[in-house]
N, C-alpha and C positions, 0 to 999 in steps of 0.2 A: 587369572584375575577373578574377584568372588564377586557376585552379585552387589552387594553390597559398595565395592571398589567402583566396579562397573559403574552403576547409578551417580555415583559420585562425577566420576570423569565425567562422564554426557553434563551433569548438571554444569559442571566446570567449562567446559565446551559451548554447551550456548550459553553462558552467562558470558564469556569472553566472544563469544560474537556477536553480544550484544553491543557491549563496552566497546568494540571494532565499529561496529556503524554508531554510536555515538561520536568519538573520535572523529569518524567519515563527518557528521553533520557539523561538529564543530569546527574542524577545518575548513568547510564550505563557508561557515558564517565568515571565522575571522578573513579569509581572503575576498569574500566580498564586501568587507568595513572598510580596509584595507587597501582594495582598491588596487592589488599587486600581489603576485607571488605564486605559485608553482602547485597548481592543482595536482596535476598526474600522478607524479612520484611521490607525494603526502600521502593519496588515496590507496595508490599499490600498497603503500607501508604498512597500513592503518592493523592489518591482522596480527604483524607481528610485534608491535610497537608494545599492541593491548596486551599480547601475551608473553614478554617482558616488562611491561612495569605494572601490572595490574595481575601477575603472577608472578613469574619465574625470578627477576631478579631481587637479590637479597636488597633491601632498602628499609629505611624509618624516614619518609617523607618530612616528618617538621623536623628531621636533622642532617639535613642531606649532605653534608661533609663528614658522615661518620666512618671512620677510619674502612671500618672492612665491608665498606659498601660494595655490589658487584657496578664493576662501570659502563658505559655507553656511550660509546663515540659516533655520533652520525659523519660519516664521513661525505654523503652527501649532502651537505649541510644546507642546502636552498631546502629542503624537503623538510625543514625544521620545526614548520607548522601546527604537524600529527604530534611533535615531539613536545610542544607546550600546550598540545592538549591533553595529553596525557600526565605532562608534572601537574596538570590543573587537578584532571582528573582525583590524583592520588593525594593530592592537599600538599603539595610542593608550595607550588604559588598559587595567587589566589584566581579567582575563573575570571571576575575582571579582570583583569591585565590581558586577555583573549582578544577583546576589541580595540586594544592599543598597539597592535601587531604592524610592524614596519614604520608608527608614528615617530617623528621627530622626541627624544628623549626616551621612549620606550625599553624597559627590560628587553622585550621580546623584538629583537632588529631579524632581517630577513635571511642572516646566517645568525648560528648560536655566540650568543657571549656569554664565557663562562667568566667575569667577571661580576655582569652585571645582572645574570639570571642563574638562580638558585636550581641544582640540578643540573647544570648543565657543563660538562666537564672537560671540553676544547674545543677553541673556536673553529670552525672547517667550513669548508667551501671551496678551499683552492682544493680543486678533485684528483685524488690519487693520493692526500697526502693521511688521511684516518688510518689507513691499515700501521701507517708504519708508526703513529701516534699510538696505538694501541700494543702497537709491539712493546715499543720503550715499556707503558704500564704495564705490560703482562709478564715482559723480563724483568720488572722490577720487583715485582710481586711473588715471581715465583722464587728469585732466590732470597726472598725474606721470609719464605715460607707463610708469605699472606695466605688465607682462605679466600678470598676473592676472585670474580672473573671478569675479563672484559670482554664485554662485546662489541662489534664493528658491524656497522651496515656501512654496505656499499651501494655503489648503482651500479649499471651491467656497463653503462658509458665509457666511465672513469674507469673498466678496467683496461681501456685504451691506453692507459697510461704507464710510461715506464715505472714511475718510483713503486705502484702497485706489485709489478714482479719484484722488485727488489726486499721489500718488506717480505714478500709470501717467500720468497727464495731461503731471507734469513731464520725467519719463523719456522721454516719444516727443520732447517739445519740444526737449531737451538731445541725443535722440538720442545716448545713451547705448549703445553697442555692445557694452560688457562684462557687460551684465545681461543676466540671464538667470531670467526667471521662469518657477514649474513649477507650474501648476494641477493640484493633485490634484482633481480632480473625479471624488469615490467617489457623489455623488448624493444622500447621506442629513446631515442635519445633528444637532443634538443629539435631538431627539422626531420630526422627520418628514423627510420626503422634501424636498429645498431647494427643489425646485417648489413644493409643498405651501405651503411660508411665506414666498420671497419667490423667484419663478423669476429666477434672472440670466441668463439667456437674451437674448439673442442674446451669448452672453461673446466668444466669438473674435473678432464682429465690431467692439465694444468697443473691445478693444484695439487690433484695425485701426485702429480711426478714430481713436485717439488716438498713429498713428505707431509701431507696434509690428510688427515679424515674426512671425506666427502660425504654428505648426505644429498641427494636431491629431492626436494619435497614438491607438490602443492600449496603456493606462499599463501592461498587464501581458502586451505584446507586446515583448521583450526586442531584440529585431531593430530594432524601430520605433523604443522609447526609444534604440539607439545609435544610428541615421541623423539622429534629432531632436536631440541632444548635436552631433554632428562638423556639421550643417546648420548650428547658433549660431555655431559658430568661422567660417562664412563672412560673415555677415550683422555688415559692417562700416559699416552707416550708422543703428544702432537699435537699441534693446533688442528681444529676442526673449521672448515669452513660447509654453512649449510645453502646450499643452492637451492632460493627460495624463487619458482616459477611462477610471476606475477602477472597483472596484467593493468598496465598504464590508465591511471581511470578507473580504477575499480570503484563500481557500485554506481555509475551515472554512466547512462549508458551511450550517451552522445560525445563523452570525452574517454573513451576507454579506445586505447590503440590509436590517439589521434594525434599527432604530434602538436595541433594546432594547441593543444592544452600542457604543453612543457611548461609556458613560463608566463600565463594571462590567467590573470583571474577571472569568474565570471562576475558581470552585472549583476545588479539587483535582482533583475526583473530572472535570469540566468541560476542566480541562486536557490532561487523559490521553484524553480524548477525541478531541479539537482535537489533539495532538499525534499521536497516531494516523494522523491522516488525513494532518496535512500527511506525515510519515514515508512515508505509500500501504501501512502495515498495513491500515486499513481502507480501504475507497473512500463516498462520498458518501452515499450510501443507510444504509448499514451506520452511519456515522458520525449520521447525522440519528435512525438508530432508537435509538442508545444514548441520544442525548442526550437523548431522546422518552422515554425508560424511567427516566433518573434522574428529569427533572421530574417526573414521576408518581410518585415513591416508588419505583422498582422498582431490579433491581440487576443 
């Protein structure tokens, strides 16, 4: 890599870890408007979210039905939050619509409608069922000889689920080359720890064996997630799944690893907190004491 190349990438790098803790505060806003909705796994996402739609995947934002767009399945679909801050980001839809998140008549409802939000390419939530949604479009694509790719993010939860094997089964079989799954693997599921209540461990090797290209990264190692992205565009004999090691909460340092932030938004008073930090007004410490001092009644 030349000098030249080099300076580039870094600059590419922190400009998308910037766009990543944007994301993070915007998500903090709209779920405390909101009043409801799923901190943890929004915040885990937020790295790789920025560095598919604000790089890597092929898109023209004011035409987002354009034939040989790359697609994006959130299969965790409660975690859809990051996912309309980022069509905001990129001029999909417009940044108002952010504070109408979960409202009665809302584009943006608390799983995706790809009906009635622009960008948004099937409805999910029922968990386990994205991978095999993205199979169908990847089999579809590749024997039409589309240039497109689809991506899937999953959670580490939902690969509790059978239909999960059965998609990953078909996929290495079909050696499908244009898939591209992204294990968020933040650790925590809805009450405990995913070890705690059903470990999926050994996951990479899993998918090994069912004919898969495994990468395991650092999910909130910005560097890692783009060598793990441009690594897929090589691997032309097999879906790739990238095993992205996150962490529940990232960037607020009182709801990172805490189950109690699966499925509660924060307060007002909760947000300004959390917003703080990600901003680096406060640092971690400072941020854990305030939020220590609301709980308690203090002020």
């Amino acid at each position: 890599m030349s000098q030249a190349t080099q300076i580039d990438r870094e600059a590419l790098i922190k400009e998308l870890n910037e766009e990543a803790r944007q994301l993070r505060i915007e998500d903090i806003r709209m779920l405390v408007k909101a009043g409801s909705g799923h901190p943890g796994g929004t915040l885990s996402a937020a790295d790789m979210v920025a560095a598919l739609y604000l790089h890597k995947m092929r898109l023209t934002p004011n035409e987002p039905d354009w034939p040989d767009r790359d697609r994006f399945i959130l299969s965790k679909g409660h975690c859809v939050p990051i996912v309309y801050a980022a069509l905001a980001r990129v001029g999909t839809i417009p940044r108002d619509w952010l504070s109408t998140l979960r409202k009665f008549g809302s584009p943006l409802q608390g799983h995706p409608d790809r009906v009635r939000c622009p960008g948004i390419e099937a409805a999910t939530g029922s968990l386990g069922q994205g991978l095999s949604i993205s199979l169908g479009l990847a089999i579809a694509a590749h024997h039409d000889g589309a240039p497109w790719k689809v991506y899937c993010m999953m959670g580490d939860g939902e690969q509790q689920s059978g239909h999960i094997w059965e998609a990953a089964m078909l996929a290495g079989r079909r050696s499908v080359p244009n898939l591209v799954g992204i294990l968020d693997n933040n650790q925590v599921q809805q009450s405990l720890k995913v070890k705690e209540i059903l470990d999926i461990d050994p996951v990479a090797q899993k998918y090994r064996d069912f004919n898969w290209h495994v990468r395991e990264i650092d999910g909130h190692d910005m560097a890692q997630i783009l060598e793990a992205l441009d690594e897929a565009d090589t691997v032309t004999d097999r879906p790739t799944l990238i095993l992205s090691h996150t962490v529940k909460g990232k960037g607020v340092s009182w709801m990172e690893l805490n189950p109690d932030w699966h499925g509660k938004a924060p307060s007002e008073e909760q947000g300004e907190i959390a917003i703080a930090e990600l901003e680096g007004r406060i640092d971690a410490e400072e941020s854990k004491r305030r939020f220590e001092v609301l709980e308690k009644g203090g002020s």
